[in-house]
C-alpha positions as CSV (number, residue, x, y, z in Angstrom):
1,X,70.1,-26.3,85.6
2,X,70.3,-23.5,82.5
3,X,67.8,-21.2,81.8
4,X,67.2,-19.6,78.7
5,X,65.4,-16.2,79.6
6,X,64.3,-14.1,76.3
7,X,63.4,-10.4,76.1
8,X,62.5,-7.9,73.8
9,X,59.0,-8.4,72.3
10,X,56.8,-5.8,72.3
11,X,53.9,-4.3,70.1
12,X,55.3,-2.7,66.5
13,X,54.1,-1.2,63.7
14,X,54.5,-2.3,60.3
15,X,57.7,-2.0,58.9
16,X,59.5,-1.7,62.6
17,X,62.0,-3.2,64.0
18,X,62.7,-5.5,67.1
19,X,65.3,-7.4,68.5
20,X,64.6,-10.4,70.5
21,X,67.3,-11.3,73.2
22,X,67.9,-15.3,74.9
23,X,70.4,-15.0,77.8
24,X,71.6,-18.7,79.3
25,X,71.7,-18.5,83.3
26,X,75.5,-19.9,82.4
27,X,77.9,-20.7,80.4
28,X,77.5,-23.0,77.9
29,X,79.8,-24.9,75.6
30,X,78.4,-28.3,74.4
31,X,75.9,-26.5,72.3
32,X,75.4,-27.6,68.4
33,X,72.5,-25.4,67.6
34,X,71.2,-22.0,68.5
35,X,67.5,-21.5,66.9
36,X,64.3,-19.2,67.3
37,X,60.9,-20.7,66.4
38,X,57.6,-18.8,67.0
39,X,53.9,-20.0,67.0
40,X,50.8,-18.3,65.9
41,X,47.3,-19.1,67.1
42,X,45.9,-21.8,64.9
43,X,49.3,-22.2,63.4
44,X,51.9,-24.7,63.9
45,X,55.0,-24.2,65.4
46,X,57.3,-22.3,63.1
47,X,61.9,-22.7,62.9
48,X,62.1,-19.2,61.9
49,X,66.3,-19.2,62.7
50,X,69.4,-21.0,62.6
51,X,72.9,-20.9,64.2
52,X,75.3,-23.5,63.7
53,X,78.4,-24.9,65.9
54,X,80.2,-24.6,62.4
55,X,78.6,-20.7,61.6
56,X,76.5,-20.8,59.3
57,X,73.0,-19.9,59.4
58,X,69.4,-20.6,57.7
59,X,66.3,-18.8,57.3
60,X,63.0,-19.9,55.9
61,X,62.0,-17.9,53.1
62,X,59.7,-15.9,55.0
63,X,61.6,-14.4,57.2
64,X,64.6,-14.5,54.7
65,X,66.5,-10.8,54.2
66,X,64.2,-9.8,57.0
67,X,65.6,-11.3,60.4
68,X,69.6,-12.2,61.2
69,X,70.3,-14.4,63.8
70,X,73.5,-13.8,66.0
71,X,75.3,-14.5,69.4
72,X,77.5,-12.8,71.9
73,X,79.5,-15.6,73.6
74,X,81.0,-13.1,76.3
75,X,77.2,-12.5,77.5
76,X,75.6,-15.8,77.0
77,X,73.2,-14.4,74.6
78,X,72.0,-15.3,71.6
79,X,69.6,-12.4,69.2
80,X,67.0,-12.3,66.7
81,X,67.2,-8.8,64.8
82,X,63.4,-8.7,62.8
83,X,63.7,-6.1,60.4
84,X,60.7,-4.7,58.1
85,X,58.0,-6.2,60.5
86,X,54.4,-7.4,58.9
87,X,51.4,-8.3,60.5
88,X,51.8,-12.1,60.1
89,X,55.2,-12.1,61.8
90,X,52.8,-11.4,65.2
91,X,53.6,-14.6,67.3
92,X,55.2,-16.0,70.6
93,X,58.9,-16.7,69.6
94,X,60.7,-19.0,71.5
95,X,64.7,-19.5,71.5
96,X,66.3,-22.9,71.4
97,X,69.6,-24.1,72.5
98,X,70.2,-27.8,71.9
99,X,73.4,-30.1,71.5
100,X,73.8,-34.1,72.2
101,X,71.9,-34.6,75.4
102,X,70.9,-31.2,75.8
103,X,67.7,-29.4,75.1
104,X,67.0,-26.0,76.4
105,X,64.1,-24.0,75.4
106,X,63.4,-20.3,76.3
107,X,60.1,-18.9,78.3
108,X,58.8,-17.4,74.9
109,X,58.2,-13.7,74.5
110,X,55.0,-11.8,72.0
111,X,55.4,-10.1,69.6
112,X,52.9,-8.1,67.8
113,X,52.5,-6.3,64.8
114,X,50.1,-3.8,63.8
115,X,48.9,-3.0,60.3
């Protein structure tokens, strides 16, 4: 069974920087989609990140110019680079690898940011 096992949240200041990693326990080549969501308290879950199969890539406008998603095939690992961090970002994210019959979601990992 694949496991998607993120890393890199931590406590940040305004303005700061983090980048969020999701390693798969293999392998995987029947994925469609790579995506990172996050979920505040009293918020509902938030897309916050797009990959494509085809290579492109979305962004809601409030994360736009801010966060980049990307992925290293040779380590199984897909990245959220947050750039120019504000308070509201604070949140668990969550990666998502899905494709057709597949649906593999990551542990989550906090991330908070101070004003």
């Amino acid at each position: 069974q694949v496991q998607l096992v993120e890393s890199g949240g931590g406590l940040v200041q305004a303005g700061g920087s983090l980048r969020l990693s999701c390693a798969a326990s293999r392998i995987i080549i029947s994925i469609d989609v790579m995506e990172w969501y996050r979920q505040a308290p009293g918020k509902p879950r938030e897309l916050v990140a797009v990959f494509t199969r085809g290579g492109s890539t979305n962004y809601p406008d409030s994360v736009k110019g801010r966060f980049t998603i990307s992925r290293d095939y040779g380590k199984n690992t897909m990245y959220l680079q947050m750039n120019s961090l504000k308070p509201e970002d604070t949140a668990v994210y969550y990666c998502r690898w899905r494709g057709t019959s597949v649906d593999y979601w990551g542990q989550g990992t906090q991330v908070t940011v101070s004003s």
